[in-house]
C-alpha positions as CSV (number, residue, x, y, z in Angstrom):
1,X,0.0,0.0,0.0
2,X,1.2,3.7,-1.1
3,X,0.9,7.0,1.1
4,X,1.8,9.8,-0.9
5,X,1.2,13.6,0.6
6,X,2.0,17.1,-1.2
7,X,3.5,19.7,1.4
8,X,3.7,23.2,0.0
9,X,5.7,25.7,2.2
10,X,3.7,29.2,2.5
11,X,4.0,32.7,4.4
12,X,2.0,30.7,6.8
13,X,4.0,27.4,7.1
14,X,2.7,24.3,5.5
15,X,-0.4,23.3,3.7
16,X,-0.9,19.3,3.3
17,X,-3.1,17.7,0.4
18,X,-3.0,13.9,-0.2
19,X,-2.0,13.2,-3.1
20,X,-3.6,10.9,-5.8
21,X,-0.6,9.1,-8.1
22,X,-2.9,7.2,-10.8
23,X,-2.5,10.4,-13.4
24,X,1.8,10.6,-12.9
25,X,3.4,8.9,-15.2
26,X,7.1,10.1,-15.3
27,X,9.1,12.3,-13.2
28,X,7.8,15.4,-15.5
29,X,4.1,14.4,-14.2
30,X,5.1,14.8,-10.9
31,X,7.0,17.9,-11.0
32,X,4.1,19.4,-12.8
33,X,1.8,18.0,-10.0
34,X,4.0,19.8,-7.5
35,X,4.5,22.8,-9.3
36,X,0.9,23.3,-9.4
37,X,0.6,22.9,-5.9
38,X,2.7,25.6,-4.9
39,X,2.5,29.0,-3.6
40,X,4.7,31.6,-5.4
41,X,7.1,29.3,-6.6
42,X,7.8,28.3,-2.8
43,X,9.5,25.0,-1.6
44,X,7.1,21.9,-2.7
45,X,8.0,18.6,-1.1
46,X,6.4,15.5,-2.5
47,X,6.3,12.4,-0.1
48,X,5.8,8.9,-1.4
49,X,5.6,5.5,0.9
50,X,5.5,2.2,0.3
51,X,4.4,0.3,3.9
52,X,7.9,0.6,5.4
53,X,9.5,-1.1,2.1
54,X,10.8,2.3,0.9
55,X,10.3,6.3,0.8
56,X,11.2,8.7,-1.5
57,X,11.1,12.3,-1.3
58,X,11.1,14.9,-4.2
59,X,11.7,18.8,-3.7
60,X,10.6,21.1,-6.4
61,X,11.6,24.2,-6.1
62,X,10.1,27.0,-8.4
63,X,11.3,26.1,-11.9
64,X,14.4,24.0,-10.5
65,X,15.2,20.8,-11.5
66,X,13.6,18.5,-8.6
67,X,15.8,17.1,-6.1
68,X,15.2,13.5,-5.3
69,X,16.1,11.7,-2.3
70,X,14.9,7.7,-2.4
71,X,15.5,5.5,0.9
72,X,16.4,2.0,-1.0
73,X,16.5,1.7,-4.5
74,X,16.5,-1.8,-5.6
75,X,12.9,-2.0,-3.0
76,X,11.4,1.4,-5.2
77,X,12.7,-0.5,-8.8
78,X,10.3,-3.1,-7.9
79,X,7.5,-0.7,-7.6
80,X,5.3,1.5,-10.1
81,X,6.1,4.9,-8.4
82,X,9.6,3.8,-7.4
83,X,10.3,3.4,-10.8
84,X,9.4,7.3,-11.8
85,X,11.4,8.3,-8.9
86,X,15.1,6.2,-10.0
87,X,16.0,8.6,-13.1
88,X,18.8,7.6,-15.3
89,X,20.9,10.2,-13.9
90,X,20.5,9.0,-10.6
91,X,21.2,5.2,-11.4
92,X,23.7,6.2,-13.5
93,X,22.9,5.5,-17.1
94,X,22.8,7.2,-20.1
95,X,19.5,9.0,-20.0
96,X,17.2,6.8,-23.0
97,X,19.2,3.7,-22.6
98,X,16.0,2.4,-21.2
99,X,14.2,2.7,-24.6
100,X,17.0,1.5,-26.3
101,X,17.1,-1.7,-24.6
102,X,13.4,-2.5,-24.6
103,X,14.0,-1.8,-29.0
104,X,16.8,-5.1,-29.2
105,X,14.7,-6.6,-26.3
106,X,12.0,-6.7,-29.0
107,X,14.5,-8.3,-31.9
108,X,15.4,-10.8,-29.7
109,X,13.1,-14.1,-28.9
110,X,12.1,-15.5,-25.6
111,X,14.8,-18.2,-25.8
112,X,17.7,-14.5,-26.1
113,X,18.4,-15.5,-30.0
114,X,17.7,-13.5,-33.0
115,X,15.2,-14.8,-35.2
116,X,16.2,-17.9,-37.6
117,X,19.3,-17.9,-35.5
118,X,19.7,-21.7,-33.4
119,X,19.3,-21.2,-29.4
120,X,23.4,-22.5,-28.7
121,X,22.7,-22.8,-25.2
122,X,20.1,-21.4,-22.7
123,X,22.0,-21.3,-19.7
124,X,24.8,-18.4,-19.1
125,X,28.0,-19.3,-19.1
126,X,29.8,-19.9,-15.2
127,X,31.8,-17.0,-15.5
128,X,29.7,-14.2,-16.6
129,X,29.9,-11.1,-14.0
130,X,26.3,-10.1,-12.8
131,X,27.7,-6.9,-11.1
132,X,28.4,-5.2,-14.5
133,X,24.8,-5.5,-15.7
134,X,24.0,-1.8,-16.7
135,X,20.3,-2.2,-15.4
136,X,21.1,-3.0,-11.9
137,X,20.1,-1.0,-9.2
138,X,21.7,-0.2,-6.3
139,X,20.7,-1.6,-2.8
140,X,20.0,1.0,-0.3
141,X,20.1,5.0,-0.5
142,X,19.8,6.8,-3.4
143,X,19.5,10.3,-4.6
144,X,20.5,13.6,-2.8
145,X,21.1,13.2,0.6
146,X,21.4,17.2,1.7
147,X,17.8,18.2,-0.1
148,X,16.2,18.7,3.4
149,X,19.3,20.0,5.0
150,X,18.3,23.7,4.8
151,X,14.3,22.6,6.2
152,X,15.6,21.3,9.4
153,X,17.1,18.0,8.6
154,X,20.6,16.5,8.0
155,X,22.2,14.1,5.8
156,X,23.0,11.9,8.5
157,X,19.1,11.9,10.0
158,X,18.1,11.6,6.4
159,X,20.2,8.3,6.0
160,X,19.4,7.0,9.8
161,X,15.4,7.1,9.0
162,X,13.9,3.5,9.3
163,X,10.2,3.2,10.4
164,X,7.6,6.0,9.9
165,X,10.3,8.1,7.9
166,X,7.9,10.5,6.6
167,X,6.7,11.3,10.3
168,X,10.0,11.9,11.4
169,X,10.7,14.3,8.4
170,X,7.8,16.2,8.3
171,X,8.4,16.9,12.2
172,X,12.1,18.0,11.2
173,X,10.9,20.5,8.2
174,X,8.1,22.2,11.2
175,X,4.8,20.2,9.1
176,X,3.7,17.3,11.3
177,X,0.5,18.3,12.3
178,X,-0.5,19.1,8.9
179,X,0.9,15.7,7.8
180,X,-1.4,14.4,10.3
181,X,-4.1,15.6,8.8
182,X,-3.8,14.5,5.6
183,X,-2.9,10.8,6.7
């Protein structure tokens, strides 16, 4: 199960508003979703939650770039909105590689041979290196680990977040209670 929450920093502090993923696609989705939630351009933090499996946080500010902060990776690969979090810059890989791969994915048969070509053998060979596959994603922390350091929060109590993480930060950044109310 997902909790996601919009928390849009104004004169007055915080305002909450659940937030409804069905609509956000990519990355670009959810910056516009932010973007439209905020108030003069102001700090807009996006929260998303997957029942203590992983958390991700995204801070759009203005017409910045967002700033992405995701607590284990190889958990939010495995997941619909983990996946538009983990951009190819973060993971490391050239940005599109994706598509390309998916393309010769689609030349290639089931059994990993070409069409009309003979399947020589469907088990990899003993000494093939799994840690140099491109697609792999890395186990634990990912993103920018200073993105709430000027709310109230460090990168060390950013890293050091286990259960209820989004609790914990929204206290840090002065927004629990309207959280709360939004939970």
């Amino acid at each position: 199960m997902y909790f996601a929450a919009l928390l849009a920093r104004t004169e007055d502090g915080w305002e909450a508003s659940d937030t409804e993923l069905d609509d956000v696609e990519t990355l670009s989705d959810l910056t516009d979703l932010a973007r439209d939630a905020s108030v003069d351009e102001d700090t807009v933090l996006v929260y998303i939650e997957q029942e203590d499996a992983w958390f991700g946080v995204v801070r759009v500010d203005g017409e910045e770039d967002p700033r992405i902060y995701v607590s284990d990776a190889s958990a939010a690969a495995r997941s619909s909105y983990g996946e538009i979090l983990l951009t190819d810059e973060m993971l490391g890989r050239e940005p599109g590689a994706e598509d390309e791969i998916a393309a010769l994915e689609e030349l290639v048969g089931l059994d990993g041979t070409e069409d009309g070509e003979p399947n020589r053998s469907a088990a990899a060979p003993a000494d093939q290196d799994d840690s140099t596959d491109p697609d792999a994603v890395p186990a634990g922390p990912i993103g920018e680990l200073g993105l709430l350091a000027d709310l109230g929060m460090s990168e060390k109590e950013l890293l050091t977040l286990q259960t209820d993480a989004l609790a914990e930060i929204a206290e840090a950044v002065g927004a629990a209670e309207v959280l709360e109310s939004v939970r």
